[in-house]
C-alpha positions in Angstrom: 23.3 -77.2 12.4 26.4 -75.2 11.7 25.8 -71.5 13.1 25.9 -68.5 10.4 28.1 -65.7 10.4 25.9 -62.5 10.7 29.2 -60.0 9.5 30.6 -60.9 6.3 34.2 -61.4 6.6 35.3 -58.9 4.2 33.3 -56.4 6.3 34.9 -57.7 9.7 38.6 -57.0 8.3 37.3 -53.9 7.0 36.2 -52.7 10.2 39.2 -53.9 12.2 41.5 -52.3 9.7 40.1 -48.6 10.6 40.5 -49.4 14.4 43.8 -50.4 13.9 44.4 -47.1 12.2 42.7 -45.2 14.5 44.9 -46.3 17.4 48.1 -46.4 15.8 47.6 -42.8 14.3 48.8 -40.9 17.5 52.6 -42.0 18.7 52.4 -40.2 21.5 52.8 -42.1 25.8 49.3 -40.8 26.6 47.3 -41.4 23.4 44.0 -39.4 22.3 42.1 -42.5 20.7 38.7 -41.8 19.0 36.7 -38.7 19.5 36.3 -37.2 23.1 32.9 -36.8 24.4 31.8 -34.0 27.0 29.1 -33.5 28.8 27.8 -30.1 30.6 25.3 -29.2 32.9 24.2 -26.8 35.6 21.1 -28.4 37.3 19.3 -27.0 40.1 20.7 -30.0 42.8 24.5 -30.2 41.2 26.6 -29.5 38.4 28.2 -31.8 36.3 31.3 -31.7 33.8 31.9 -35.2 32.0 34.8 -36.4 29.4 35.3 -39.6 27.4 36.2 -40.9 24.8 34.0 -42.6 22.1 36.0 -45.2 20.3 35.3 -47.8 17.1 35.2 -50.7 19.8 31.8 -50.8 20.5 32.3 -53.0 23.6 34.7 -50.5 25.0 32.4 -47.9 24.3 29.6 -49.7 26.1 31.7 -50.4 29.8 32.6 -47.0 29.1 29.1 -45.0 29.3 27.8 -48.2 31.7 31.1 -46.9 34.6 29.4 -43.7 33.9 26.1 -44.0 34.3 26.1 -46.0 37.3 28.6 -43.2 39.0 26.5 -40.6 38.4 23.4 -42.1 39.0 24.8 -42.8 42.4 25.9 -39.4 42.9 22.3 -37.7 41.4 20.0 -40.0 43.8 22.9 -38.2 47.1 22.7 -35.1 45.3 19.3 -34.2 45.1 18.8 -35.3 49.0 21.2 -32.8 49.8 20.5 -28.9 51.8 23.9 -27.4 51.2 24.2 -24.1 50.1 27.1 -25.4 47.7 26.2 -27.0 44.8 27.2 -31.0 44.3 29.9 -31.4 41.9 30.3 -34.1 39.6 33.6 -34.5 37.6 34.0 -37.5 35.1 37.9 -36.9 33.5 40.1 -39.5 31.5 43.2 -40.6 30.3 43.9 -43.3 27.3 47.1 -45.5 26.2 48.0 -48.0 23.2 50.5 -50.4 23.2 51.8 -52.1 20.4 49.1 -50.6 18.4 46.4 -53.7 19.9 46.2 -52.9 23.7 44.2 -49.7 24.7 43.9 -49.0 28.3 41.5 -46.2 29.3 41.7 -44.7 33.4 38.1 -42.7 34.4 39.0 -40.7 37.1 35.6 -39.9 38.9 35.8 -36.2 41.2 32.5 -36.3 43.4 31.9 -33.2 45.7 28.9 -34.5 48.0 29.4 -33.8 51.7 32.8 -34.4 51.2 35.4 -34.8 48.6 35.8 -38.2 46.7 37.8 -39.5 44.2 38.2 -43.0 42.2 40.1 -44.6 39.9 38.8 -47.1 36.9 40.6 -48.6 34.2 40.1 -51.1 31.6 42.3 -52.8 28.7 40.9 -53.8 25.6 42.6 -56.2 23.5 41.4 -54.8 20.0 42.6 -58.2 17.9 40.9 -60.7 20.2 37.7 -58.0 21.3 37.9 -58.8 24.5 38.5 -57.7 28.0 42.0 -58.2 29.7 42.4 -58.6 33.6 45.4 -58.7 35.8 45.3 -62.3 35.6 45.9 -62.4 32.0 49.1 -60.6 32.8 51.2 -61.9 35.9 51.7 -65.5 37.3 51.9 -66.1 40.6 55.7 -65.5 40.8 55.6 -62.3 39.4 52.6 -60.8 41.4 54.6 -61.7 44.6 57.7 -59.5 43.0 55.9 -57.1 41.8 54.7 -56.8 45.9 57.6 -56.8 46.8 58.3 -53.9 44.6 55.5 -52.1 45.4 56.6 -52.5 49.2 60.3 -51.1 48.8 58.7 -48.4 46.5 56.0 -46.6 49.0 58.5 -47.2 52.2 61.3 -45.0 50.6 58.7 -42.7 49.2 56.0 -42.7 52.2 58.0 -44.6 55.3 55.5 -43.5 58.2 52.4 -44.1 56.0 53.7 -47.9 55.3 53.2 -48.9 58.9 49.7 -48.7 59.1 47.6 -52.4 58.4 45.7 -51.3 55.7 49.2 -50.8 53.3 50.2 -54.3 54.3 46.9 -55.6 53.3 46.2 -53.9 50.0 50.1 -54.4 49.0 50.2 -58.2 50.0 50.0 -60.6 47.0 46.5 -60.4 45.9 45.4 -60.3 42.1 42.5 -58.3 43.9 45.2 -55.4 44.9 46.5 -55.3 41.5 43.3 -55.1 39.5 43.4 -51.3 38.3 46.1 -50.9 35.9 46.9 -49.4 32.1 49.3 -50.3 29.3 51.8 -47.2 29.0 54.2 -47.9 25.9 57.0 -48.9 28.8 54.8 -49.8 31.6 52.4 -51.0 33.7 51.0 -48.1 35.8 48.9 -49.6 39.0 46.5 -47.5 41.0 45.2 -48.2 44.2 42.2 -46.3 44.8 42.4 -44.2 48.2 42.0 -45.8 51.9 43.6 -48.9 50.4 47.6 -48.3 50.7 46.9 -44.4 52.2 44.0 -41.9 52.3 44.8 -40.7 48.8 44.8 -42.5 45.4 48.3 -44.1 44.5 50.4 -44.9 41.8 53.3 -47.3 41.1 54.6 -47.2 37.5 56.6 -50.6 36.7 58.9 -51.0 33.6 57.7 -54.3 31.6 61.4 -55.6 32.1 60.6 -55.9 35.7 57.6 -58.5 35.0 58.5 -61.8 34.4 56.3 -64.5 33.8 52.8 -64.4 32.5 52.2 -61.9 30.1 49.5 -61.1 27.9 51.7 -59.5 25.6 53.0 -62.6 24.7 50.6 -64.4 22.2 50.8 -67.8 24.1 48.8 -66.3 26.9 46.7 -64.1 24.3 42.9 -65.6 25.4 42.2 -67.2 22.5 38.7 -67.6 20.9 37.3 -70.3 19.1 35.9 -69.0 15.6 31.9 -68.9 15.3 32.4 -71.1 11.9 33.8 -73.9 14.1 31.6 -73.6 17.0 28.8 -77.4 16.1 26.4 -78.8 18.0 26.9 -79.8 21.6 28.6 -83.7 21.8 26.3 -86.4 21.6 25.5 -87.9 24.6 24.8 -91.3 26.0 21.9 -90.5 29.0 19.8 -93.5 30.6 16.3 -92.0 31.6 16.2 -95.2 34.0 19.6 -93.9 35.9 19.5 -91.4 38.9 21.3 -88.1 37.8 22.0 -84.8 39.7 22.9 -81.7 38.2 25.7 -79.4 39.1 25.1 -75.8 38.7 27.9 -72.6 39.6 27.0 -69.3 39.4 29.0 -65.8 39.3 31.7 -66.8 37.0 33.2 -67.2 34.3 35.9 -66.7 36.7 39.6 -67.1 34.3 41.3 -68.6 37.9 38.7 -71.5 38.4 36.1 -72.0 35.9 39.2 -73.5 33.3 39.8 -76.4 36.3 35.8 -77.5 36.9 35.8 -77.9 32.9 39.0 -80.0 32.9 37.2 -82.5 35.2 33.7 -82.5 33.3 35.5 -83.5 30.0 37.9 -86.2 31.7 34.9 -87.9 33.5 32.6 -87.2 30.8 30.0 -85.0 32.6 28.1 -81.8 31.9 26.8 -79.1 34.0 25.2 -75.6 33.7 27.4 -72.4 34.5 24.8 -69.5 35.3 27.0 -67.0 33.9 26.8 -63.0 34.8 26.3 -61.1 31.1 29.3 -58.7 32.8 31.9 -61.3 32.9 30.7 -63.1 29.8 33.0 -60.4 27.7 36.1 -60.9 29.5 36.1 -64.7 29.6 34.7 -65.5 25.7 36.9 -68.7 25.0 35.4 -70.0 28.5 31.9 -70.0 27.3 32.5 -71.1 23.9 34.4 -74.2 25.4 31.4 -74.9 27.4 29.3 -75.1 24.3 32.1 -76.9 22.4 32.0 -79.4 25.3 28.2 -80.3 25.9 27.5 -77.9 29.2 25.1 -75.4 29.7 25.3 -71.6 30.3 22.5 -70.1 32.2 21.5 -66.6 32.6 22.2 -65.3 36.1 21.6 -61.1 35.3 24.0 -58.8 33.9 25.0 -57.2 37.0 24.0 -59.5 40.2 21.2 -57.1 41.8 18.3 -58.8 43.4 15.3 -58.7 41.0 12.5 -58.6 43.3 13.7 -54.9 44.5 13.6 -53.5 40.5 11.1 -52.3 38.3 10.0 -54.5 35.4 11.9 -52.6 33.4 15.2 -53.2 34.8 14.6 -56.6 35.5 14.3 -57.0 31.9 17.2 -55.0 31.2 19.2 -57.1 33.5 18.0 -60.0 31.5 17.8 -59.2 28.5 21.8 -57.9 28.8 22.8 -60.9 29.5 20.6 -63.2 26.5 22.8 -60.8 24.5 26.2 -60.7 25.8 26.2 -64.5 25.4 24.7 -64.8 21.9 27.4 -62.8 21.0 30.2 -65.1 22.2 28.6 -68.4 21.5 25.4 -67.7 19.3 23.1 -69.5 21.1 20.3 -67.9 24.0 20.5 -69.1 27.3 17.1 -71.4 27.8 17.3 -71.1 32.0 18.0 -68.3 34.1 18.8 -68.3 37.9 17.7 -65.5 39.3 20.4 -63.7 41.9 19.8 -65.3 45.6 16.7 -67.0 44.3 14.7 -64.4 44.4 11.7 -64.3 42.4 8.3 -62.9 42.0 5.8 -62.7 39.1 7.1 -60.1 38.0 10.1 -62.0 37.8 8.3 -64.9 36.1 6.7 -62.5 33.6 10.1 -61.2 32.8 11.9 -64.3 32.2 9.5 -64.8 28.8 9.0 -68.3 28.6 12.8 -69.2 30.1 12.7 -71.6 33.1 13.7 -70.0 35.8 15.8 -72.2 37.8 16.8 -72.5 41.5 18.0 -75.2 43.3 18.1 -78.5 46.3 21.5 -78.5 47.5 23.2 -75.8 48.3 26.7 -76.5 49.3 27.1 -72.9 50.9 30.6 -72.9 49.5 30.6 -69.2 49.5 30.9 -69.0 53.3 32.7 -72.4 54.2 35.6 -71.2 51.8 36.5 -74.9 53.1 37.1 -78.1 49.9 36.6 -80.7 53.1 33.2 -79.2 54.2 31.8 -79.1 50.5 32.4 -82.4 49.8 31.5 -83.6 52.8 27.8 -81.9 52.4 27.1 -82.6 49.2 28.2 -86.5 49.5 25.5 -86.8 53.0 22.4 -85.0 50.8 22.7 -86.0 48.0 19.9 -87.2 46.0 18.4 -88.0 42.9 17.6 -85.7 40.7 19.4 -82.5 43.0 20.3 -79.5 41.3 23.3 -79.0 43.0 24.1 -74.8 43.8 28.2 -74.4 43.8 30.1 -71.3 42.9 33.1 -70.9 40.4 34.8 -68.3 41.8 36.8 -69.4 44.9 39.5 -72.1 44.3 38.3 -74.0 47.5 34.9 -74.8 45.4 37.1 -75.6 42.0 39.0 -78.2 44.0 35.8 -79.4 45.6 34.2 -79.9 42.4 37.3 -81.9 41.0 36.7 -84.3 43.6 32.8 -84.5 43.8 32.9 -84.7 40.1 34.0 -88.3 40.2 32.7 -89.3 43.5 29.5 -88.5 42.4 29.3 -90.7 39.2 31.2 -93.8 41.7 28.1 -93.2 43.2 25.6 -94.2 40.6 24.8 -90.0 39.3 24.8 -89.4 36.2 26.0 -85.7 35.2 24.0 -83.8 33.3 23.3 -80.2 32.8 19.5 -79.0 34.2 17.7 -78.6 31.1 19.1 -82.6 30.9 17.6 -83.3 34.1 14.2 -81.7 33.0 14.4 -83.7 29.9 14.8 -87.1 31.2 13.9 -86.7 35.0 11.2 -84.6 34.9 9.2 -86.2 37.5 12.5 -86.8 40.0 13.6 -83.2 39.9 14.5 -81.6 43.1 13.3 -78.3 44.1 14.4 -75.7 47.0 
């Protein structure tokens, strides 16, 4: 059944036309974009001052007030524990930037005065054509992240020579998309922060003209993520499953991760398997095109929480909200609810159960502990000596040693007589043979 558009189309380009204007009003570096929000307040435990800005992207607006929240709830639960005779302070201030009239990058700067003085840096960039999330990754390949270290390097030991020699610079300044992960989009630049006891004590900047990144870029429109339209979006592929044939089901969790997840489907669709990605509802936005290509190619996204926390330890109303997140930032990318969820570490109650409203809540047989082997060899290895029929299989797809395991079991597994089929599959056909931690 082809899946109807909820937003008339003439509505949509309506909508996007007033964004457009409203970032492209203001020519200035440091751009004021939508309408700033502040907040005041003079509690008994602390004091608070608050800025923002409220845009017309609703998904910017939302990471936004999220950042926010979960700062200053941090900072209220310290707060109230606290017996100084100077009040708790909590600062929220911000600055925004457009480029090329599509890419707005907001920094928070978070001030906290608890027993001591804290400051940190978060940023985010929106691609406003595409709605979606941009990382580091969508802007430097590997050639240019080891200049730009380089850079970085030469930069901080003519500015802060004495400060350069201590471990921690060379670690947070070595070639890692990791080190590089808070940035804007300045008209001429990249700025970088690197929040403080990283490269020094303090927060740091590097500012690098765009002429000085070669490469990858996302301000190219080859590199632009790019998202399959809901009109074209069909039913998964028909597929040829013997009930009478052992089958095992291959599950990862934590992603969609832009570095790995892109491999593991490349090897489902050239061996014709399927499995079920147990997607967090915070990455879903910044990944869209992954999760509709896992529809488009007959695999199965799972709900594994918006945010990662272990449900047993919440309340039954954030367990639902963790949940419920999730159902929602994945309808919105691929119009369909997740029917399984995995709970984070397996952990699950009946509360949990009561929560999940009629999902099946999945956990798994095998677990290939490829999160703390780190090693291709050692996964392989495990899974090929335990495996049996009707396993649901526990990998990760955000470490490139379990992508490159996966590419290999992904064959040797079917040489071996397993089908590959996602678990609501396995249910379906095997229901008697599934495995079960």
């Amino acid at each position: 059944m082809k899946l109807r558009k909820i937003v008339c189309p003439f509505l949509c380009l309506l909508l996007w036309g007033c964004s457009q204007k409203e970032i492209a009003q203001n020519s200035n570096p440091q751009q004021e974009v939508g309408k700033r929000q502040q907040q005041l307040a003079v509690e008994d435990a602390y004091v608070k001052s608050v800025q923002y800005p409220e845009t017309s992207y609703p998904k910017m607006n939302k990471r936004i007030k999220e950042l926010i929240h979960s700062y200053e709830s941090s900072f209220i639960k310290q707060a109230v524990k606290m017996k100084e005779t100077r009040k708790p302070e909590f600062n929220v201030s911000y600055e925004s930037y457009v480029k090329d009239n599509r890419y707005l990058s907001v920094k928070l700067l978070f001030y906290e005065v608890l027993y001591q003085k804290n400051e940190t840096v978060e940023t985010m960039v929106y691609d406003t054509k595409q709605n979606t999330f941009l990382t580091i990754e969508d802007f430097l390949s590997e050639d240019a992240l080891t200049q730009l270290s380089a850079d970085v390097i030469q930069y901080f030991q003519k500015h802060a020579s004495k400060a350069c020699d201590r471990d921690a610079f060379r670690t947070h300044s070595a070639a890692l998309m990791e080190n590089y992960a808070h940035f804007v989009l300045k008209k001429d630049a990249m700025v970088f922060y690197f929040p403080p006891h990283t490269l020094f004590d303090t927060t740091a900047t590097y500012e690098c003209p765009y002429e000085k990144i070669k490469g990858k870029t996302a301000l190219s429109s080859e590199t632009i993520p790019t998202v399959v339209p809901y009109e074209d979006i069909l039913n998964e592929p028909v597929k040829n499953i013997d009930p009478q044939k052992p089958m095992v089901a291959l599950t990862f969790d934590d992603g969609p991760s832009k570095r790995y997840t892109a491999a593991i489907l490349d090897a489902l669709k050239q061996y014709h398997g399927s499995a079920t990605f147990f997607v967090l509802g915070s990455n879903a936005a910044n990944a869209p095109n992954l999760l509709q290509r896992m529809v488009l190619e007959g695999n199965e996204i799972g709900n594994h929480t918006f945010s990662h926390k272990q449900l047993t330890t919440l309340s039954k109303a954030n367990i639902e909200e963790e949940i419920a997140a999730t159902q929602e930032s994945i309808y919105g990318i691929t119009r369909t609810y997740p029917n399984v969820i995995r709970p984070p570490y397996g952990s699950k109650n009946d509360t949990v159960m009561q929560c999940a409203q009629g999902k099946r809540i999945v956990t798994w047989s095998l677990d290939t502990r490829d999160w703390k082997d780190r090693n291709t060899k050692i996964i392989v290895e495990r899974v090929l000596k335990q495996v049996k029929d009707g396993d649901i299989i526990l990998m990760h797809d955000l470490y490139d040693t379990s992508a490159q395991a996966a590419i290999i079991l992904i064959p040797k597994l079917q040489e071996k007589g397993f089908q590959l089929v996602t678990v609501s599959e396995l249910y379906t056909y095997h229901p008697d043979k599934v495995r079960r931690s």
